[in-house]
C-alpha positions as CSV (number, residue, x, y, z in Angstrom):
1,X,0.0,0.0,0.0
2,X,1.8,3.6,-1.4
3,X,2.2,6.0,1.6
4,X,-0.6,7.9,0.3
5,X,-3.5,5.7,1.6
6,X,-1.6,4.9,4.5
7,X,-1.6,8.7,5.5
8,X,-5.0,8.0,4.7
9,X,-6.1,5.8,6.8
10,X,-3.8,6.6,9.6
11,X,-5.9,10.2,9.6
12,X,-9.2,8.4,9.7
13,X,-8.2,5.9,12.5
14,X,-6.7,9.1,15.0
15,X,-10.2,11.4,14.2
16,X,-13.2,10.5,16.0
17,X,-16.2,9.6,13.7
18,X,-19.8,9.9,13.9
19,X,-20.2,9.0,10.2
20,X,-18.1,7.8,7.6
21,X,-15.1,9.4,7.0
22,X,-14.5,11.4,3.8
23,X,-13.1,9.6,1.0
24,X,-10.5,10.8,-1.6
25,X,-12.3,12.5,-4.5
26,X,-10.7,12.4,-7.8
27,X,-11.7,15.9,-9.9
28,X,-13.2,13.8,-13.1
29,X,-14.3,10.3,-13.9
30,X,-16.5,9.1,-10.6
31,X,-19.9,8.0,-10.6
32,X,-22.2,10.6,-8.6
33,X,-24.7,9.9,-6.3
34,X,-28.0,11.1,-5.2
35,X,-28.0,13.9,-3.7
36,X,-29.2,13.9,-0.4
37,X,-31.6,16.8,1.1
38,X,-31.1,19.6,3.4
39,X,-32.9,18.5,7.0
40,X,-32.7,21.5,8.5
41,X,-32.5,25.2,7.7
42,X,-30.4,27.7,8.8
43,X,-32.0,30.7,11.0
44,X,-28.8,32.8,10.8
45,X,-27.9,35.9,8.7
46,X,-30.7,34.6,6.3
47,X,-33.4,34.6,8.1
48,X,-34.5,31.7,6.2
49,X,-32.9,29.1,4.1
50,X,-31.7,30.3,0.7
51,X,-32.8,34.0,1.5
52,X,-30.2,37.1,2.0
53,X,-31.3,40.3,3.5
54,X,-30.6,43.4,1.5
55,X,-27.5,45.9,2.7
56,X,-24.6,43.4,1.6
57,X,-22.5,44.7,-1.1
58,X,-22.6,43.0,-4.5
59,X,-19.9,41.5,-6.8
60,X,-21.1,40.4,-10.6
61,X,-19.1,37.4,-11.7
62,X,-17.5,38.0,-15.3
63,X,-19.0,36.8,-18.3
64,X,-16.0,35.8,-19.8
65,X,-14.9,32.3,-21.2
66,X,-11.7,32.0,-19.1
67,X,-14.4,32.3,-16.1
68,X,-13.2,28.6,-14.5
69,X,-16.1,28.5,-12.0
70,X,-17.9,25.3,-13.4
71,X,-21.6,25.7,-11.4
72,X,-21.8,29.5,-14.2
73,X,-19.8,27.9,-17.2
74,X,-20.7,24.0,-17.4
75,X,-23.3,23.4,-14.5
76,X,-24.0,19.8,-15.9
77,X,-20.5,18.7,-16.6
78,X,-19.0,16.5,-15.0
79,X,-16.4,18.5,-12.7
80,X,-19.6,20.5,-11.4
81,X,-21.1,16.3,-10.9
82,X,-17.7,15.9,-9.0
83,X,-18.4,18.8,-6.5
84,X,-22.0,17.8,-5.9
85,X,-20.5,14.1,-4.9
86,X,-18.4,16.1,-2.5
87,X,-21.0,17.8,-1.2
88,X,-23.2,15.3,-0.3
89,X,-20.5,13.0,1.2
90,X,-19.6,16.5,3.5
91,X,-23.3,16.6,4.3
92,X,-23.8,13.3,5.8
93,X,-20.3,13.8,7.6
94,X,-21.4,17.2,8.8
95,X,-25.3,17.1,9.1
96,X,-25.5,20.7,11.2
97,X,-22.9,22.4,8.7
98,X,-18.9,22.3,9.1
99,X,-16.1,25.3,9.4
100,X,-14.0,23.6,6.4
101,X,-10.3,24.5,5.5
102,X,-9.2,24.4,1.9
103,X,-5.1,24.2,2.0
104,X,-2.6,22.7,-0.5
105,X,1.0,21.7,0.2
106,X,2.2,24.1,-1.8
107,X,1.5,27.2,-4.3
108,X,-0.4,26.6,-7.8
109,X,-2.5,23.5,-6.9
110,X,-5.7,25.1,-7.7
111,X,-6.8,25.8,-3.7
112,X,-8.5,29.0,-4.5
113,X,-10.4,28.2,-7.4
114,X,-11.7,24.6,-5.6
115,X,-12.8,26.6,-2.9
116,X,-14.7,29.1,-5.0
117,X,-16.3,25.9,-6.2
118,X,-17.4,24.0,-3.4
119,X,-18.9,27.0,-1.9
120,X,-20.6,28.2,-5.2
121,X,-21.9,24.1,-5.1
122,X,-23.1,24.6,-1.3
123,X,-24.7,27.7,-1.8
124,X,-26.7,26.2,-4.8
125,X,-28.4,24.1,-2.6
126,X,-29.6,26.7,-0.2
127,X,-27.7,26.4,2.5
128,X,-25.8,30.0,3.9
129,X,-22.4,29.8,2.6
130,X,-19.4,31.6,2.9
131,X,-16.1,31.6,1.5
132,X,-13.5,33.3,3.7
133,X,-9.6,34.5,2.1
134,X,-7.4,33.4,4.4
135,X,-4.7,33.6,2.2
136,X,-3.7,37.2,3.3
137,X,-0.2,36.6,1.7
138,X,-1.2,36.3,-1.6
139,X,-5.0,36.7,-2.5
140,X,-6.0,35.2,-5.4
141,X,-9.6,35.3,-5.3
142,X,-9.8,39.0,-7.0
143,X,-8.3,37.5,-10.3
144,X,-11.8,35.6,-10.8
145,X,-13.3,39.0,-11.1
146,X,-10.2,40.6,-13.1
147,X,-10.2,43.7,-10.5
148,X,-9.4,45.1,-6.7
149,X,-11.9,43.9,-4.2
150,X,-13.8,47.1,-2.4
151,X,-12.7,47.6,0.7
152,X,-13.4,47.1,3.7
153,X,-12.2,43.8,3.1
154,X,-11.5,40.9,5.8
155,X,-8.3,41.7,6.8
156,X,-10.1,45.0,8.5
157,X,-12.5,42.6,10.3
158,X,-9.2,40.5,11.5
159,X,-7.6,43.8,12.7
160,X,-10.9,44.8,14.7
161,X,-11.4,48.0,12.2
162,X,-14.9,46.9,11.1
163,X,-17.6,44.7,12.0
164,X,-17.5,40.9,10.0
165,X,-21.0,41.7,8.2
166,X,-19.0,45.2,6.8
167,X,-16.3,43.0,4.8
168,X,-19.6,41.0,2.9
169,X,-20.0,40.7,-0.5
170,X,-23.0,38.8,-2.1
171,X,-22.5,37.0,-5.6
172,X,-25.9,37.1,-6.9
173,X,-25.6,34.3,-9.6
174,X,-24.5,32.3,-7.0
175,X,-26.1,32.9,-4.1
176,X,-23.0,33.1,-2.3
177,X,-21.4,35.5,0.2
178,X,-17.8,35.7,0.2
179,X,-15.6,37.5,2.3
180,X,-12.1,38.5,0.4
181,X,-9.1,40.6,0.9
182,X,-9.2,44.1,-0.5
183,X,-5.4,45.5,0.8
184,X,-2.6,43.3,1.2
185,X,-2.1,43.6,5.0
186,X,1.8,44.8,6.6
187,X,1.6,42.2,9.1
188,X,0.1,39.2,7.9
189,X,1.5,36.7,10.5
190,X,0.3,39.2,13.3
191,X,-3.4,38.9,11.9
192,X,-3.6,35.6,11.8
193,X,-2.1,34.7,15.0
194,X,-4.4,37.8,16.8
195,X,-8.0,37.3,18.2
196,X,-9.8,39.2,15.1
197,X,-9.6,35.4,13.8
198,X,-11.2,33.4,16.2
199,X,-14.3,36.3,16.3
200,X,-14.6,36.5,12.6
201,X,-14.9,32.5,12.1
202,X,-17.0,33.2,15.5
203,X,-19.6,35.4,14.2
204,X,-19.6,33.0,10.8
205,X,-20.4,29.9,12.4
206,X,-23.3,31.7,13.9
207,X,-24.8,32.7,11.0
208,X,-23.6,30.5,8.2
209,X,-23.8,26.5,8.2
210,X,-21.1,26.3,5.8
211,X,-17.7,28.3,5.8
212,X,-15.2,27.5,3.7
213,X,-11.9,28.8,4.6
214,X,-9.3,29.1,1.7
215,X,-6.4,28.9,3.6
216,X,-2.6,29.7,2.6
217,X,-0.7,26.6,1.3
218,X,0.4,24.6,3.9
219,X,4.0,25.7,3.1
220,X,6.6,27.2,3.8
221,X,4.7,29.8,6.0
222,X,2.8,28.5,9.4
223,X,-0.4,30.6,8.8
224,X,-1.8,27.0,8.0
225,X,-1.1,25.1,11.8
226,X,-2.7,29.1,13.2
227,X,-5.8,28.1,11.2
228,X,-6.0,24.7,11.4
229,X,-7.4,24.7,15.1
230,X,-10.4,26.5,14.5
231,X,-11.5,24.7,11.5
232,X,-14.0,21.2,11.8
233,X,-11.7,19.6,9.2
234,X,-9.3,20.1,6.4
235,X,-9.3,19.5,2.7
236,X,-6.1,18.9,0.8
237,X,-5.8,20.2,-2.7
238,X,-2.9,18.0,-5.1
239,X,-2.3,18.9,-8.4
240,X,-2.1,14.9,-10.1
241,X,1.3,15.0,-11.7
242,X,2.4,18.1,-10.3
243,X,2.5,18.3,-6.7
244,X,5.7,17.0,-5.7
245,X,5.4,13.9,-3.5
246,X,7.3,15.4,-0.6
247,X,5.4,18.3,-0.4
248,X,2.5,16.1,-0.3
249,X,4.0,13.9,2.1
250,X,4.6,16.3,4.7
251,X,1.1,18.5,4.1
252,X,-0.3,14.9,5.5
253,X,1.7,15.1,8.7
254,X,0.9,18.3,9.2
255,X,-3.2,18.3,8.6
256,X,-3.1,14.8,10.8
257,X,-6.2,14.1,12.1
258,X,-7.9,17.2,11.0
259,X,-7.5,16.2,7.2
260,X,-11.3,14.5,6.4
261,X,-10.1,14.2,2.2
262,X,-7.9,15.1,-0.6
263,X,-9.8,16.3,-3.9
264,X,-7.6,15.6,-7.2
265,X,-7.1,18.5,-9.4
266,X,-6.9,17.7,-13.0
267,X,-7.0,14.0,-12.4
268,X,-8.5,11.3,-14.3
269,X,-9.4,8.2,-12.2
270,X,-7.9,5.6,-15.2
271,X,-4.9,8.1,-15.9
272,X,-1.8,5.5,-15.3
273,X,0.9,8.2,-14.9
274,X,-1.5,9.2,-12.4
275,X,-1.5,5.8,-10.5
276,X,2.1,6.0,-10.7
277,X,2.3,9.3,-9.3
278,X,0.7,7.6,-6.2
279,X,2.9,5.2,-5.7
């Protein structure tokens, strides 16, 4: 058995479970499965399921064909099929909603775009979603819509200069709040080690069931081990036939326990390089 599963498994055996554990999702060529429900709804910043109150500021996705967010370009396709699989299997491991933590092991793994995905998949459903930038460093999110973000943006909330629900913007197509990073803050490592964090994620889990935290890669900086604490469970981003297998190696020693699944980017589940890769 390739170190891989046994990091695996060795992750799912030191977690305690209520449910099944999250399995390894592959980014095309799995079988999806019925989707299951939403029991409950969420009496938070909505109100009601699905509904958002006027006052949050608006951003308008770009209708452009490099626009890579598959639930606006190819909502029937099967990497928009893949996220719905993922979502279900995070619904029955989190029935009450989850804190989640997108991370990579390193740069250009696609972290930023798979979170704008998954929470543009949860939010589709009804359920209050939002996707926090946590990647202070080196914000990416802004490229989606080809411009600055308005401020204020999140990294005023972390530094106590504005209230979270001030740093709120609202993606209409996509029913999705998101909270991004408008400036580039001096002192990124004291914002994420300071208390602004723990009250931001706070307030969120109060009034969203899902928040989806796109974290910095797990290295070479330690904002990942600040955030990791206050997230339900992690979600490890690898590049097939990129990601160097060190990297990746030593991203699964450092989630541990917390890590609940790795999701494939541009992998194909019969790609034999691929299985090699593994090995």
């Amino acid at each position: 058995m390739s170190w891989f599963y046994e990091a695996l498994l060795r992750a799912e055996k030191e977690r305690p479970k209520s449910i099944e554990s999250l399995p390894s999702i592959a980014a095309e060529g799995s079988q999806s499965k019925p989707e299951v429900p939403s029991s409950e709804s969420f009496s938070g910043i909505h109100g009601e399921a699905g509904k958002s109150p006027n006052g949050f500021r608006h951003l308008t996705l770009p209708r452009s064909e490099a626009c890579r967010l598959v639930f606006q370009t190819d909502p029937h396709g099967v990497p928009a099929e893949q996220f719905r699989l993922l979502r279900q299997t995070l619904r029955q491991e989190f029935p009450a909603g989850a804190v989640l933590m997108i991370t990579s092991p390193g740069a250009g793994d696609g972290k930023t775009l798979t979170s704008l995905n998954l929470s543009a998949c949860l939010a589709s459903s009804g359920d209050a979603t939002l996707l926090v930038e946590a990647d202070v460093r080196r914000p990416t999110a802004r490229n989606i819509w080809g411009g600055a973000i308005e401020p204020p943006g999140i990294e005023d909330a972390w530094a106590g200069k504005v209230e979270p629900r001030k740093t709120i913007h609202l993606i209409d197509e996509l029913s999705l709040h998101t909270a991004l990073v408008a400036r580039i803050p001096d002192n990124p490592s004291q914002l994420i080690n300071g208390s602004g964090v723990k009250q931001f994620l706070a307030w969120a889990r109060e009034n969203f069931r899902w928040v989806v935290i796109d974290a910095p890669p797990v290295l070479p900086a330690a904002d990942v081990a600040e955030l990791l604490p206050l997230a339900d469970g992690a979600l490890l981003v690898i590049r097939a036939q990129r990601t160097p297998r060190e990297l990746s190696r030593r991203a699964f020693e450092m989630l541990g326990a917390r890590l609940h699944g790795v999701i494939f980017n541009a992998a194909t589940v019969d790609s034999n390089p691929y299985y090699g890769y593994l090995g």
